[in-house]
C-alpha positions as CSV (number, residue, x, y, z in Angstrom):
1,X,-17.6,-24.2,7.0
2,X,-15.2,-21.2,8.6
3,X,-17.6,-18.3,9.9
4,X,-17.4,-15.7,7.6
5,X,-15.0,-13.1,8.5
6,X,-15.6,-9.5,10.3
7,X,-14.9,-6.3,7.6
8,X,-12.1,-4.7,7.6
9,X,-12.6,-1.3,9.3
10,X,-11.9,1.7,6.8
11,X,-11.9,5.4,8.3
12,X,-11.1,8.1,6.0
13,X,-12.1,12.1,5.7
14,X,-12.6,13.7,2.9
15,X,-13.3,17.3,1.8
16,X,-16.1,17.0,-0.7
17,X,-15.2,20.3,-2.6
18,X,-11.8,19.7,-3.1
19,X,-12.4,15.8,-4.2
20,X,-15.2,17.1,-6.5
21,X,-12.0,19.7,-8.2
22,X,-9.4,17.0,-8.1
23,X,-12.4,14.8,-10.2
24,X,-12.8,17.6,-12.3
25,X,-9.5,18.8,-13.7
26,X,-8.6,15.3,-13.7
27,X,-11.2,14.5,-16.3
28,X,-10.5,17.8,-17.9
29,X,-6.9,17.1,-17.8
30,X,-7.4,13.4,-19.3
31,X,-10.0,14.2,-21.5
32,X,-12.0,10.9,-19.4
33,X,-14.9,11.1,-17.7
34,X,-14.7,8.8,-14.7
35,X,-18.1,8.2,-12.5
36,X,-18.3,9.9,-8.9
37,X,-19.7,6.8,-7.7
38,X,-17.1,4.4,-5.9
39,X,-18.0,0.7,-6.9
40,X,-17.6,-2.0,-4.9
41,X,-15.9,-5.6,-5.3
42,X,-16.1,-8.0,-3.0
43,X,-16.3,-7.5,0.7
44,X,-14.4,-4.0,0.6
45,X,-14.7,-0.8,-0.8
46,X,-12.2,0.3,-3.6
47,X,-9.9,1.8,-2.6
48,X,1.2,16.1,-5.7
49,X,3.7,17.6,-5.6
50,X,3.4,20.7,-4.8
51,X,5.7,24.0,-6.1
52,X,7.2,24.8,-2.6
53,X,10.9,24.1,-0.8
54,X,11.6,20.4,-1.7
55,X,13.8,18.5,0.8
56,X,17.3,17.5,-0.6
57,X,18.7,14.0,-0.6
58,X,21.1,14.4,2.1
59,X,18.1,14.8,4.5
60,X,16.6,11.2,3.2
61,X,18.3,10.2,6.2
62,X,16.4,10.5,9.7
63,X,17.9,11.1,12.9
64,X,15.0,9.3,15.3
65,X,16.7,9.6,18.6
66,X,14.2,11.0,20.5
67,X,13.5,10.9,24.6
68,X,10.1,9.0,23.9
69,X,11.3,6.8,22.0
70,X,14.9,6.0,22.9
71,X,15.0,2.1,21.3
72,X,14.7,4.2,17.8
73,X,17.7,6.0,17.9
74,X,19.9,6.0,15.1
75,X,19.6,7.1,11.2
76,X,16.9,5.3,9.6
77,X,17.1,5.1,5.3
78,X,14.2,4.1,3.2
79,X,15.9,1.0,1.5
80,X,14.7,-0.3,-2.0
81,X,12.4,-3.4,-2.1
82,X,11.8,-3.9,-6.1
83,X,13.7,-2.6,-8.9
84,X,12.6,-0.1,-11.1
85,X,10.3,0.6,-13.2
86,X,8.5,-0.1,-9.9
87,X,9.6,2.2,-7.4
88,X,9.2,0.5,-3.9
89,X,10.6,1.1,-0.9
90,X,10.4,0.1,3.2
91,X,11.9,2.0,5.9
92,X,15.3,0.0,7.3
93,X,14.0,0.2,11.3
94,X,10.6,1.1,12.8
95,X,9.7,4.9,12.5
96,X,7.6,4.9,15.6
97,X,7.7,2.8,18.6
98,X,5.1,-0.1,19.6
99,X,3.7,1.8,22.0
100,X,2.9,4.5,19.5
101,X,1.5,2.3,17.4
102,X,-0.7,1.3,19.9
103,X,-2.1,4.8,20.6
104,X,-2.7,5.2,16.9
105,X,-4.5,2.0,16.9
106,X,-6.7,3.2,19.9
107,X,-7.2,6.6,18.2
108,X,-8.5,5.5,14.7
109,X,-10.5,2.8,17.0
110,X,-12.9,5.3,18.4
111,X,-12.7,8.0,15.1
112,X,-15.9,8.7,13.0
113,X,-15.6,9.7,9.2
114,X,-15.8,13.6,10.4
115,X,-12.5,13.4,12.6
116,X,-14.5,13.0,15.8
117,X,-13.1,10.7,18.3
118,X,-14.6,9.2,21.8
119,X,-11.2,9.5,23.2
120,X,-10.5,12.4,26.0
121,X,-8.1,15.8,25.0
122,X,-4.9,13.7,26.3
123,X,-5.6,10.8,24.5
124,X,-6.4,12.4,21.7
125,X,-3.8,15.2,21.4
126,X,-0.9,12.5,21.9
127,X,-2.3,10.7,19.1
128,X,-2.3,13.6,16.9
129,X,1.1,14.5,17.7
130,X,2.4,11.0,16.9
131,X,0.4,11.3,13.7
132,X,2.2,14.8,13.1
133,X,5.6,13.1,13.4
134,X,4.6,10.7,11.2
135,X,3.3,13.1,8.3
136,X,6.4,15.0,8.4
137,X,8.5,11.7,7.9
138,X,6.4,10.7,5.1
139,X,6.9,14.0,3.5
140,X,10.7,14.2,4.4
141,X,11.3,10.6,2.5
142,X,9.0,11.1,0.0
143,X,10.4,14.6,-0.6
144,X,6.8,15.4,-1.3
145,X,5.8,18.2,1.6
146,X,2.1,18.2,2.7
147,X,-0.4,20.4,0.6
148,X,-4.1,21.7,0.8
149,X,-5.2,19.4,-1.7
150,X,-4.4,16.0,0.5
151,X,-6.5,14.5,2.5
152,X,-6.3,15.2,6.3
153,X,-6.4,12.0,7.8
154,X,-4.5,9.0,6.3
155,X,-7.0,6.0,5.8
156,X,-6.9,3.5,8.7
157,X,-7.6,-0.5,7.6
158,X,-8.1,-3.4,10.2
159,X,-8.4,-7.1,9.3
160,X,-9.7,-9.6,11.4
161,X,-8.5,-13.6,11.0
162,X,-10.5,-15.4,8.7
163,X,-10.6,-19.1,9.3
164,X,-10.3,-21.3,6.7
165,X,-9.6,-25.4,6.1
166,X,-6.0,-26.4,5.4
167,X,-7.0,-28.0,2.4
168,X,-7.6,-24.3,0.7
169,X,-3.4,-23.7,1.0
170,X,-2.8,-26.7,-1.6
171,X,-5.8,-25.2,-4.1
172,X,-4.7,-22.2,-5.7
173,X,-8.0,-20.5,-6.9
174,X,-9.7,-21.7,-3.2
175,X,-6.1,-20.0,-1.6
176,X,-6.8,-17.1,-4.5
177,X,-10.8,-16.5,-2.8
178,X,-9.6,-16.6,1.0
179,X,-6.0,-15.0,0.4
180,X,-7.1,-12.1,-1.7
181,X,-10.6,-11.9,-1.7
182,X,-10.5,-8.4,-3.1
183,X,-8.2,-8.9,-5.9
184,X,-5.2,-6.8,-6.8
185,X,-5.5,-3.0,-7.5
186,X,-3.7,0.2,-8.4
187,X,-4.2,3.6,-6.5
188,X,-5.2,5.7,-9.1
189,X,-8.3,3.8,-9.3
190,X,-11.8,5.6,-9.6
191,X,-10.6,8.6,-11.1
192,X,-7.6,9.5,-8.3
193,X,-4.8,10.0,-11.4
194,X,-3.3,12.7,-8.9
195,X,-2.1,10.0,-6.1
196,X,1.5,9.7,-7.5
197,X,3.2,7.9,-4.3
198,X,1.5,5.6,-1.8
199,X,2.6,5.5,2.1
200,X,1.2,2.3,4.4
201,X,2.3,2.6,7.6
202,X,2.1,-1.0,9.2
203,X,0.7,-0.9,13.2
204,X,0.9,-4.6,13.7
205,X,3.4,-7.1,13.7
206,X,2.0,-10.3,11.9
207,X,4.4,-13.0,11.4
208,X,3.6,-16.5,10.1
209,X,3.0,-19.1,12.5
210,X,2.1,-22.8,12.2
211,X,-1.3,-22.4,11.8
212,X,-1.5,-18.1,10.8
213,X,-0.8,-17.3,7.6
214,X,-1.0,-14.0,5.2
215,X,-1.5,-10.5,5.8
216,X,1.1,-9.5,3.5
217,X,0.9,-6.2,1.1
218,X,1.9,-8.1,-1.9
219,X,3.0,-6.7,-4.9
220,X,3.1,-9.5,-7.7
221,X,4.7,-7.6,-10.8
222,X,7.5,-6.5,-8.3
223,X,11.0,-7.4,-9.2
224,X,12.9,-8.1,-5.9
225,X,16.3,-5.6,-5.4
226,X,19.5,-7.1,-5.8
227,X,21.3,-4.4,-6.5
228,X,22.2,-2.8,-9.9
229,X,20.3,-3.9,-13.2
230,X,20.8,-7.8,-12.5
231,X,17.6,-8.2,-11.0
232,X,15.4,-6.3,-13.5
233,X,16.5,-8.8,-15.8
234,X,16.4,-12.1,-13.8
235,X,12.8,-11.3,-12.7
236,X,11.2,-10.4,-16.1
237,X,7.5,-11.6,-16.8
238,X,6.5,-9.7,-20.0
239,X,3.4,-11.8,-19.8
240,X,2.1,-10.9,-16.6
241,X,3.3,-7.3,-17.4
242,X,1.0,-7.5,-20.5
243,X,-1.8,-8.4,-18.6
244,X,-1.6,-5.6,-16.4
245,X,-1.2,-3.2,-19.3
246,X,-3.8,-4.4,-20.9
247,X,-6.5,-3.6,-17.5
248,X,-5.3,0.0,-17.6
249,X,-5.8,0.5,-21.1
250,X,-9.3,-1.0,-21.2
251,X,-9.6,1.8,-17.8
252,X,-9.8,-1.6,-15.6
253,X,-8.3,-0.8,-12.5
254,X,-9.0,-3.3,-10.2
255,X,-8.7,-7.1,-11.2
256,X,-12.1,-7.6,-9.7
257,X,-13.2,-5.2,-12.7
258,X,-12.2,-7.8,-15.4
259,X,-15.5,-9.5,-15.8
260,X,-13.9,-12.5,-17.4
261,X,-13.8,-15.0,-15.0
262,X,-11.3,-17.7,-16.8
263,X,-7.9,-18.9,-15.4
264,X,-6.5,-16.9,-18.2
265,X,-7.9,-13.7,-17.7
266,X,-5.5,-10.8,-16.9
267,X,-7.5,-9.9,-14.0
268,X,-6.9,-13.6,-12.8
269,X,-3.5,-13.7,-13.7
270,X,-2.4,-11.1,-11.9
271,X,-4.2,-12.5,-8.7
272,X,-2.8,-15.7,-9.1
273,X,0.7,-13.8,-9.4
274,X,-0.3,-12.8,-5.7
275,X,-0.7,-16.7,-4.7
276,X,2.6,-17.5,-6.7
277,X,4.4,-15.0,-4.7
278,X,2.5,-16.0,-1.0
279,X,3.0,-19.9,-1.8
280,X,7.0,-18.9,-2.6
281,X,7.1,-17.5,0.3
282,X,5.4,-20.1,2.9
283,X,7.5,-22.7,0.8
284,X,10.5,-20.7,2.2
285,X,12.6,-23.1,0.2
286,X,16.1,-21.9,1.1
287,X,17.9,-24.8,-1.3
288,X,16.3,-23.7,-4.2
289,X,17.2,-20.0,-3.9
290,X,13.4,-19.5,-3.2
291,X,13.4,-15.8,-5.0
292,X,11.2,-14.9,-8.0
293,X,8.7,-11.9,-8.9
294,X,6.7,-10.7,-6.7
295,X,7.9,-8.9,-3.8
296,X,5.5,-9.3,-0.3
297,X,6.0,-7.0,2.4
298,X,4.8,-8.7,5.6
299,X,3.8,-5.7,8.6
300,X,6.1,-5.3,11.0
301,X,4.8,-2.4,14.1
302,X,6.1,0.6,13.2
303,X,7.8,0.1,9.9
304,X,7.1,2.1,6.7
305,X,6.4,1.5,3.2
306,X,6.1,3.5,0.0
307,X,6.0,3.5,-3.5
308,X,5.0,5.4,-6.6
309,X,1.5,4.8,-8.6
310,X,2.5,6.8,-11.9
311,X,5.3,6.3,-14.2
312,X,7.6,8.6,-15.8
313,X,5.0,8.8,-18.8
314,X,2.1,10.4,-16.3
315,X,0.3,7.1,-16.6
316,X,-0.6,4.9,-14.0
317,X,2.2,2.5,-13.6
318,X,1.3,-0.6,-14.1
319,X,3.8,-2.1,-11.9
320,X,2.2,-0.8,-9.2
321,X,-0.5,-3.4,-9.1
322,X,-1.3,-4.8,-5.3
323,X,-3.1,-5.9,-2.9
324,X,-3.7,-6.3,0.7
325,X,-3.7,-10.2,1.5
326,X,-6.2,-11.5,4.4
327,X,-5.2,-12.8,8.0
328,X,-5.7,-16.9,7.7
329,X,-6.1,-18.7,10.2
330,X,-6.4,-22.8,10.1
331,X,-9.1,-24.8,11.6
332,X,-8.3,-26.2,14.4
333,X,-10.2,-28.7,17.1
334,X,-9.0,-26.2,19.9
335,X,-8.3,-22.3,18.6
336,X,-6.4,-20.4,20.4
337,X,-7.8,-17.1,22.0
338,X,-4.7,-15.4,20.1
339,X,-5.8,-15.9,16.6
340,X,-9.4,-13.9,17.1
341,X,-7.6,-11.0,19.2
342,X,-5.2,-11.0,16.4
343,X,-5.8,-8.2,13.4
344,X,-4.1,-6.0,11.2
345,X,-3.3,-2.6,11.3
346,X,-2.6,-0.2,8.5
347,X,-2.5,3.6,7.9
348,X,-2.3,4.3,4.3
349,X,-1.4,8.3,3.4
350,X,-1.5,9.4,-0.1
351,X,0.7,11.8,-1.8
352,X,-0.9,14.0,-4.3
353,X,0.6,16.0,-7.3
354,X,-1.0,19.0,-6.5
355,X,-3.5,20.8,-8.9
356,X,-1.7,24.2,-8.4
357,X,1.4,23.1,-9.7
358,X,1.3,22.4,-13.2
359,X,-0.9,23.8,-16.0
360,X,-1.4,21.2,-18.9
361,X,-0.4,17.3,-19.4
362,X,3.0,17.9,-19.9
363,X,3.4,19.8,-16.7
364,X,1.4,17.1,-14.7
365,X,3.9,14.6,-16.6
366,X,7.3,16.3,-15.4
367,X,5.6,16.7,-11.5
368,X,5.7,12.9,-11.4
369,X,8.9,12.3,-13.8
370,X,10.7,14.8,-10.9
371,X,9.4,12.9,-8.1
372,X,10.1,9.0,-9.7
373,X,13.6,10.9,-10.4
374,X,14.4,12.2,-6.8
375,X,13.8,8.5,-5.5
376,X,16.2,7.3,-7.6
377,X,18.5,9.8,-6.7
378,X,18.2,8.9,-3.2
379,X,18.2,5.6,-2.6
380,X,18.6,3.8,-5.5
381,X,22.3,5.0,-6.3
């Protein structure tokens, strides 16, 4: 069988005193008690706005002409991926250079969970600098400015290729195990109801090959953007929609946390909505209009994503269910030195509605209901 394949490395900071009051008036606010414990499923751990200046939407636009980086000049618009209720979105060009995603790569390679790093001062204060720039673009597209109450340090993922048989591509729940080994999830998971917009910033380029396959975000209640309300209704699935309802109401936030184990589970559903969508896409068949729901965002060096975890009710939205597929690499008799130097790179920043902003559930609710509103404003007029 395929050695088994490396962990994924996950770095993240975290003020313990802050978390513990986030936990706290979240559980006050919600009247749920959540445990402090973070569980595990699988292989991997589990993975505001705040009442100051907000941006406008004529500044959604960057201007990224810069001497550094001279191939990026040029405005650069988030552009909508899926249709609401899910609000998703991906940067048109690269926000930072290859060579900058390089440096951030070597930085979060030789970082420790307290924010100390192996690198020298050069090294180290380039790397915070590109990671400055970066914040402040997250914050000027998001229109959600950087608080206090946010972590530090956005949370850096690698994936190493994990070889598998050809034969697992044409068996859906052996393509479910190897492609998404960690099910599908939503961000407010373990308690984190304040995480109201997602950012992944993608460090790699990983294309398909021949024999490479995967490492797609994939988001499988996502209705693809057309344009206007036509694709909100072509792309309908109030089946699958159902199922992921039904996880959040029984406080099930990860697929891997639906203990039934049948094909017809929602948990499984929703996974095998992520194969659907991955088998659409490897299909690639042009002649049959090969579009459906399920939207996969495939890392590209430099590129941005983001979308929103709560709807317009406060709640986590249950569109927002995703997950982050494995690299696959098939067997061969001779493998190529390529495929094991080849990994994925992601920085994920969350945005949180910050705690000093609104005073009771209603408050909370219009924080999020403002922010899903000034996306739509923006970009999806």
């Amino acid at each position: 069988g395929a050695p088994p394949s490396p962990l994924p490395v996950v770095v993240m900071t975290m003020n313990m005193s802050m978390s513990a009051l986030r936990i706290l008036s979240t559980c006050i606010l919600f009247g749920r008690c959540f445990s402090l414990v973070v569980p595990s499923f699988g292989r991997r751990r589990l993975h505001g706005l705040h009442k100051q200046q907000l941006f406008t939407a004529e500044n959604a636009f960057l201007d990224r002409t810069t001497a550094d980086s001279p191939s990026l000049s040029g405005a650069i618009q988030m552009t909508p991926l899926s249709s609401p209720p899910l609000l998703l979105l991906q940067s048109s060009a690269p926000i930072i250079s290859n060579e900058q995603c390089a440096t951030l790569i070597e930085y979060f390679d030789h970082i420790n969970a307290e924010g100390d790093t192996t690198l020298d001062a050069k090294q180290t204060d380039n790397a915070k600098s590109i990671l400055g720039d970066v914040h402040d673009i997250i914050d000027k597209v998001t229109n959600c400015p950087r608080h206090d109450g946010e972590a530090k340090l956005p949370r850096y993922v690698r994936y190493h290729p994990r070889l598998i048989d050809e034969e697992a591509l044409f068996d859906s729940k052996k393509l479910n195990d190897v492609l998404l080994p960690d099910g599908c999830h939503v961000d407010t998971n373990n308690g984190k109801l304040f995480r109201h917009i997602t950012a992944i910033l993608y460090l790699t380029d990983n294309t398909p090959d021949g024999c490479s396959f995967g490492g797609g975000t994939t988001f499988p209640l996502a209705k693809p953007w057309i344009g206007g309300d036509a694709s909100a209704e072509m792309y309908e699935n109030d089946a699958l929609r159902n199922s992921a309802t039904r996880l959040l109401e029984r406080n099930v936030q990860h697929t891997k946390g639906d203990t039934d184990q049948s094909a017809n589970s929602d948990g499984r559903r929703l996974e095998m909505a992520g194969v659907d969508a991955f088998n659409r896409d490897h299909a690639n068949d042009v002649l049959h209009n090969n579009v459906g729901l399920g939207v996969r965002v495939m890392p590209q060096a430099g590129r941005l994503i983001f979308f929103h975890n709560i709807n317009d009710d406060g709640m986590s939205d249950a569109t927002s269910f995703h997950g982050g597929e494995e690299l696959i690499s098939i067997v061969t008799d001779q493998q190529s030195d390529s495929v094991a130097e080849r990994t994925k790179n992601i920085l994920v920043f969350f945005k949180e509605i910050s705690i000093k902003s609104f005073f009771n559930l209603d408050g909370f609710t219009e924080c999020a209901a403002d922010a899903r509103r000034w996306t739509k404003q923006a970009y999806y007029q």
